[in-house]
C-alpha positions as a LaTeX table, in Angstrom:
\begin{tabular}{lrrr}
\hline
Residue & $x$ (\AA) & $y$ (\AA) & $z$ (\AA) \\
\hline
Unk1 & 82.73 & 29.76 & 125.16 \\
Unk2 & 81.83 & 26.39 & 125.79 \\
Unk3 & 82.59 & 23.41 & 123.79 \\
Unk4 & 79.77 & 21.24 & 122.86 \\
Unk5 & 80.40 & 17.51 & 122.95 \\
Unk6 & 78.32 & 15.76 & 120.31 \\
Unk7 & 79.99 & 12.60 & 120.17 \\
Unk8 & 81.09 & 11.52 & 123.47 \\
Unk9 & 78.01 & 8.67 & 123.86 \\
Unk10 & 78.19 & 5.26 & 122.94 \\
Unk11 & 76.11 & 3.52 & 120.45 \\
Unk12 & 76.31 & $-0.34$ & 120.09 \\
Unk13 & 74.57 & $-2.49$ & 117.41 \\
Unk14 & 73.91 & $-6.03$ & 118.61 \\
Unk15 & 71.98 & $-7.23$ & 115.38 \\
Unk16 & 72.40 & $-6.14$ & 111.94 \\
Unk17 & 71.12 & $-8.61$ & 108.88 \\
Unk18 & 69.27 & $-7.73$ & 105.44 \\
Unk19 & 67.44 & $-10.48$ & 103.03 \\
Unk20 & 65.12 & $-10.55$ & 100.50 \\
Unk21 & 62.40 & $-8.61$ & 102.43 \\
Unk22 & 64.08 & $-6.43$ & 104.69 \\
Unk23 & 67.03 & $-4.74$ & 106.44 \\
Unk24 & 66.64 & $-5.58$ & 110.51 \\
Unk25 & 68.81 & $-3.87$ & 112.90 \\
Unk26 & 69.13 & $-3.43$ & 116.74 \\
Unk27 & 70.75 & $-0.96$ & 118.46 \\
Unk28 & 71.44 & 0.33 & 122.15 \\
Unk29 & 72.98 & 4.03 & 122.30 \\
Unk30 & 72.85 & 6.69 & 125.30 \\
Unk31 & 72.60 & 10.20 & 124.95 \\
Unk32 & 72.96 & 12.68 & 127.60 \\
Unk33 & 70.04 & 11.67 & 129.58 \\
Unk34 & 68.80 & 8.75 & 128.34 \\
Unk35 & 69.64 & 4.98 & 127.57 \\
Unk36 & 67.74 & 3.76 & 124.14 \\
Unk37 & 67.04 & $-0.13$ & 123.01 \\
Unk38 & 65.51 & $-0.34$ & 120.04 \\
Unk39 & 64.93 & $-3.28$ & 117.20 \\
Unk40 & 63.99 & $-1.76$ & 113.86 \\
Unk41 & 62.78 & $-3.01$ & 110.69 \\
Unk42 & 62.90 & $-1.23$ & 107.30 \\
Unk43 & 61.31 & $-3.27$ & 104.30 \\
Unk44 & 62.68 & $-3.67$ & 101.24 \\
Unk45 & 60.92 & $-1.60$ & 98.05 \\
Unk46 & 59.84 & $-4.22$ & 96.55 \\
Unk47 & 57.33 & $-5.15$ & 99.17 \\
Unk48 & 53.83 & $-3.44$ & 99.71 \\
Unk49 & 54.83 & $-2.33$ & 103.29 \\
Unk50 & 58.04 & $-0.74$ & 101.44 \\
Unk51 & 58.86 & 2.82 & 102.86 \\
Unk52 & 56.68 & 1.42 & 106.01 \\
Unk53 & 59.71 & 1.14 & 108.92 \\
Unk54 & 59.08 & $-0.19$ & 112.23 \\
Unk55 & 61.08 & 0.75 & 115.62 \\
Unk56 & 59.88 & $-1.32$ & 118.91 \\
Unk57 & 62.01 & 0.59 & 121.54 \\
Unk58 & 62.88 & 0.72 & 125.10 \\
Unk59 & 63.74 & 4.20 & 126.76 \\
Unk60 & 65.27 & 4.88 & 130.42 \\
Unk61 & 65.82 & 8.31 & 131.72 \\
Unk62 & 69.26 & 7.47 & 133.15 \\
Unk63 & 68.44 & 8.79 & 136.29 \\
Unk64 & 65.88 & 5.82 & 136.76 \\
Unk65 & 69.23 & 3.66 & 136.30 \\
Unk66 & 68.90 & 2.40 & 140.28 \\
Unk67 & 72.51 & 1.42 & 139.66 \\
Unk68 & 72.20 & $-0.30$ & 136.27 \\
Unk69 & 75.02 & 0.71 & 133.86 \\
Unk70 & 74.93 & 0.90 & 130.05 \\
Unk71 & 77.75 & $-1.92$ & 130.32 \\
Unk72 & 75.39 & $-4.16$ & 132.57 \\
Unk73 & 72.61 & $-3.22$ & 129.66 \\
Unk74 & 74.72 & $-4.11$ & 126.51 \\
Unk75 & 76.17 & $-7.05$ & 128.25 \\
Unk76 & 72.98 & $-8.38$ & 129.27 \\
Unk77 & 70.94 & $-7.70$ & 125.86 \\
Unk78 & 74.10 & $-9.61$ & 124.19 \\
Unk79 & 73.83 & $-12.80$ & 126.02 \\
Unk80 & 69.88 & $-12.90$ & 125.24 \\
Unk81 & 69.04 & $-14.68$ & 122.00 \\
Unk82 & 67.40 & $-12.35$ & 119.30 \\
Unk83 & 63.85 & $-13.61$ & 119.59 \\
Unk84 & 63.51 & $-13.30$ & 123.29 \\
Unk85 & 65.87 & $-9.64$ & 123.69 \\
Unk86 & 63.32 & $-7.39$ & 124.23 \\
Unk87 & 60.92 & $-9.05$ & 126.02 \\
Unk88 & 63.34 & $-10.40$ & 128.89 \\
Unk89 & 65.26 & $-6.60$ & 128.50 \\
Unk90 & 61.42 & $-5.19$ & 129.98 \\
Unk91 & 61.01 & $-8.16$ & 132.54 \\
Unk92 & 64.34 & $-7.09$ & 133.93 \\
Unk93 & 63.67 & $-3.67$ & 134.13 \\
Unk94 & 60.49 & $-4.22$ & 136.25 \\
Unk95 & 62.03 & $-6.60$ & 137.87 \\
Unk96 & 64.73 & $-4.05$ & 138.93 \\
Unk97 & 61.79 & $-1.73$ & 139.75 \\
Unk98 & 63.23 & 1.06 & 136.94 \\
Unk99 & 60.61 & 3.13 & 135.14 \\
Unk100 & 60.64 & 2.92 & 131.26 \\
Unk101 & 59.05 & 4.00 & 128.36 \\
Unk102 & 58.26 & 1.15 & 125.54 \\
Unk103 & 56.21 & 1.37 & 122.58 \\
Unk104 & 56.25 & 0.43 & 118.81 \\
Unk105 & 56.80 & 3.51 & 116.50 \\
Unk106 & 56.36 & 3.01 & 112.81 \\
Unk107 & 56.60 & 5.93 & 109.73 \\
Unk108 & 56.50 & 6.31 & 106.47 \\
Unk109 & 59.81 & 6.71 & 104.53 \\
Unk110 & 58.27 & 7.47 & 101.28 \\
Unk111 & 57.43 & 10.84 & 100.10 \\
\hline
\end{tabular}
């Protein structure tokens, strides 16, 4: 019987601040074939895009990697500020010539 490994891949949040309107978070995490960066936003209830949350996200197949490690990803997307992250995470990526996936994914929390 094999074992399965469910915990073995890494998961690092760069940003993580709440306030008055809403709880905003970004995180980088791998799984087995992928490396994820994605900046969400959940508003608070109180506002009328409450239960509304909002993922902008950046996905590489890791065998697109063309050398890039998740260290040389996390370290990178550290020393960016905030505001310009994701934007300069994508210009390196083409720049680098590695295929990704990016979009903006929003739900509805609220039943």
């Amino acid at each position: 019987m094999q074992q399965l490994e469910l915990f073995e891949f890494r998961r690092d949040c760069l940003f993580d601040s709440k306030n008055q309107i809403a709880h905003y978070f970004d995180i980088l995490k791998e799984t087995k074939d992928t490396i994820s960066y994605a900046e969400h936003i959940e508003p608070n209830s109180e506002f009328a895009i409450a239960g509304m949350s909002y993922e902008e996200f950046v996905d590489i197949n890791k065998d697109e990697l063309k050398g890039l490690t998740y260290d040389q990803i996390l370290n990178y997307l550290n020393n960016s500020k905030k505001e310009e992250r994701l934007e300069n995470y994508k210009k390196l990526l083409k720049f680098r010539n590695i295929t990704f996936k990016a979009d903006l994914f929003t739900w509805n929390d609220i039943d």
